[in-house]
N, C-alpha and C positions, 0 to 999 in steps of 0.2 A: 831293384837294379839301378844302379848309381846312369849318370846321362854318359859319363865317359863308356861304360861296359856296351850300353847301347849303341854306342858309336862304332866304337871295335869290332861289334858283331856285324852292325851295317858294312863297315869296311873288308872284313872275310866274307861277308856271304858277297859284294858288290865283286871281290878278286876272283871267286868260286865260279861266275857264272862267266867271268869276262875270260879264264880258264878253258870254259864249255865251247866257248867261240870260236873257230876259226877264224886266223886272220890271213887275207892274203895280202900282199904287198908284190905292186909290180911297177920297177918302175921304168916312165918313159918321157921323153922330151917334151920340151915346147913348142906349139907350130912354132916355128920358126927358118928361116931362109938358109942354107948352110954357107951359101956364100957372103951374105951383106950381114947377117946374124938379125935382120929385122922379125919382131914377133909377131905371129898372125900377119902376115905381108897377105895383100891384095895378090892371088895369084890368077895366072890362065891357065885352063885346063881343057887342050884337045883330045875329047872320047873319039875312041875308037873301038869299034865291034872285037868281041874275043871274047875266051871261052877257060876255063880253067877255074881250081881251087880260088874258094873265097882266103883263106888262109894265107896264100898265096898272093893277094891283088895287091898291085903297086900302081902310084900314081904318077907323070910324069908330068908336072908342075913349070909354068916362068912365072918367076916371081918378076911382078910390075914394078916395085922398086928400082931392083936393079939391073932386073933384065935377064938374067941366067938362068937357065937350068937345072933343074935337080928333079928329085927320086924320093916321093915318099912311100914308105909304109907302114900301112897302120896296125898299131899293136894292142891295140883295141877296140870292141866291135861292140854299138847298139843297137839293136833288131828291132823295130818296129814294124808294124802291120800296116799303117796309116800316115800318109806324108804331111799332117796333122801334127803327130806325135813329136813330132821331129823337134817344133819350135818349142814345145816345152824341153826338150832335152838342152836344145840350143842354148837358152835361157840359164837352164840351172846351170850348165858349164861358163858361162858368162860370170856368173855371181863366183862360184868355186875357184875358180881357174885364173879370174880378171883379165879373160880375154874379150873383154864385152866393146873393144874400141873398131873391131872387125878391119885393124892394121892403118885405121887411121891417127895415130898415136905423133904426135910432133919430133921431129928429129931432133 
């Protein structure tokens, strides 16, 4: 078997399986401020007691930047067990994402 034929085959059996995969693709925004367009802005956030669909939670955010008001919601969710877990999550979205300046970023 020539090294080209072995190649070819690596190549079908590599498309065969990536075929097998599901892929999902979802996409969603940057933190970012809708008013001043800042990424990951230092924001404040007053909790308040309430009760409803997780599906459903929004957050009502001022952004320190610039001062305004807004309305997130998250279109993505990771459940952990342990407030622990969290900073490994934090991290790897740091690295992926390049939001690792946590909104301290120079004008």
């Amino acid at each position: 078997m020539s090294e080209l034929q072995r190649t070819l085959e690596r190549i079908a059996s590599a498309c065969e399986r990536m075929a097998e995969d599901p892929v999902i693709e979802m996409e969603t925004g940057p933190p970012n401020c809708p008013h001043c367009d800042r990424v990951n802005p230092v924001i404040r956030v007053e909790e308040s007691g309430g009760t409803g669909l997780m599906a459903e939670f929004v957050i009502q955010a001022r952004c320190e930047h610039c001062g305004n008001t807004f309305y997130a919601l998250p279109m993505q969710w990771q459940c952990v067990q342990r407030l622990t877990q969290i900073n490994e999550i934090l991290e790897a979205r740091k690295e992926v994402a390049g939001y690792g300046n946590n909104g301290n970023e120079s004008d």
